[in-house]
C-alpha positions in Angstrom: 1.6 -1.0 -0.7 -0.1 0.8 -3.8 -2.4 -0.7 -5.9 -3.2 0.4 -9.7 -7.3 -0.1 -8.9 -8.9 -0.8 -6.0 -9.5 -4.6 -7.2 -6.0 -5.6 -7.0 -6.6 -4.6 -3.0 -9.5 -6.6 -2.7 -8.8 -9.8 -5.0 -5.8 -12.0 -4.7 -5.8 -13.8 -8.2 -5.1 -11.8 -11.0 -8.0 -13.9 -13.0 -10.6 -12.5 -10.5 -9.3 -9.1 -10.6 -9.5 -8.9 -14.3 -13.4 -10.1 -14.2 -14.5 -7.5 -11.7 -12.4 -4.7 -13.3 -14.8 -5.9 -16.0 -18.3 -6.0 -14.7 -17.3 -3.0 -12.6 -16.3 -0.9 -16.3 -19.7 -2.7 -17.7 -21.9 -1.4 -14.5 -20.6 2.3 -14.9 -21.2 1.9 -18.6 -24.3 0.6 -18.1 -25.5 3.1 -15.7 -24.5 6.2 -17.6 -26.7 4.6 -20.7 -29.9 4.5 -18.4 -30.1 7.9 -17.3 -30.2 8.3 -20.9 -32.6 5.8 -21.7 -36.8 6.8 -21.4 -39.2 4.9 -20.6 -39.4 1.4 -19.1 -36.3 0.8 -18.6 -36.3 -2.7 -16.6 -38.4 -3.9 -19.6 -36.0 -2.6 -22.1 -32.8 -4.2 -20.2 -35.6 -7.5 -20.3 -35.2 -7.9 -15.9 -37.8 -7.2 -13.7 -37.6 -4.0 -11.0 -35.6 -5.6 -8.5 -33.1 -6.9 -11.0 -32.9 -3.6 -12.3 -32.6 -1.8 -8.6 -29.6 -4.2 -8.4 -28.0 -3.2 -11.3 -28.7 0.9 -10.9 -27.3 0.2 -6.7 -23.9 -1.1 -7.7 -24.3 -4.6 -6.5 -21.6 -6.0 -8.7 -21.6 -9.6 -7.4 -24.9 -9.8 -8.1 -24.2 -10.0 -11.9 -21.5 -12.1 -14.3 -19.9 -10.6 -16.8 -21.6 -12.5 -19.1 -24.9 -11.4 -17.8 -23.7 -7.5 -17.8 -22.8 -7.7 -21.2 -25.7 -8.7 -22.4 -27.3 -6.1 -20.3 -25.4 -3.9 -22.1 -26.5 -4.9 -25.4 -29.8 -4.5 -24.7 -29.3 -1.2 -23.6 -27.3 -0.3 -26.6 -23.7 0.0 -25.6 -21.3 -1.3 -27.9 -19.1 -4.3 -27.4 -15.3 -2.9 -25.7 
């Protein structure tokens, strides 16, 4: 069988799919925008280190969509 992303492999409802396809595009996002960022960047994002070693290791179930994009506010990404 192929699969158009690797989330349709993983997930069997098409609901859940969609939501990780979205943190997961939110995550990359968000990681590209902190190797740009300087300084304290767990204090900018407003999460503490481990929050923020979460977030920069991937750990996507960690985080809500709701919760990413907010993250991404903070660090300046504009709403998709």
């Amino acid at each position: 069988m192929i699969y158009e992303n690797v989330w349709e492999a993983l997930v069997d409802a098409p609901k859940d799919r969609v939501d990780l396809k979205a943190r997961s595009d939110l995550l990359i996002l968000i990681e590209r925008r902190l190797n740009a960022l300087q300084g304290d960047k767990a204090e900018r994002l407003g999460m503490n280190e481990n929050r923020l070693n979460d977030l920069v290791s991937g750990k996507i179930d960690k985080f809500g969509l709701t919760e990413l994009e907010s993250i991404a506010r903070r660090a300046g990404i504009p709403r998709q």
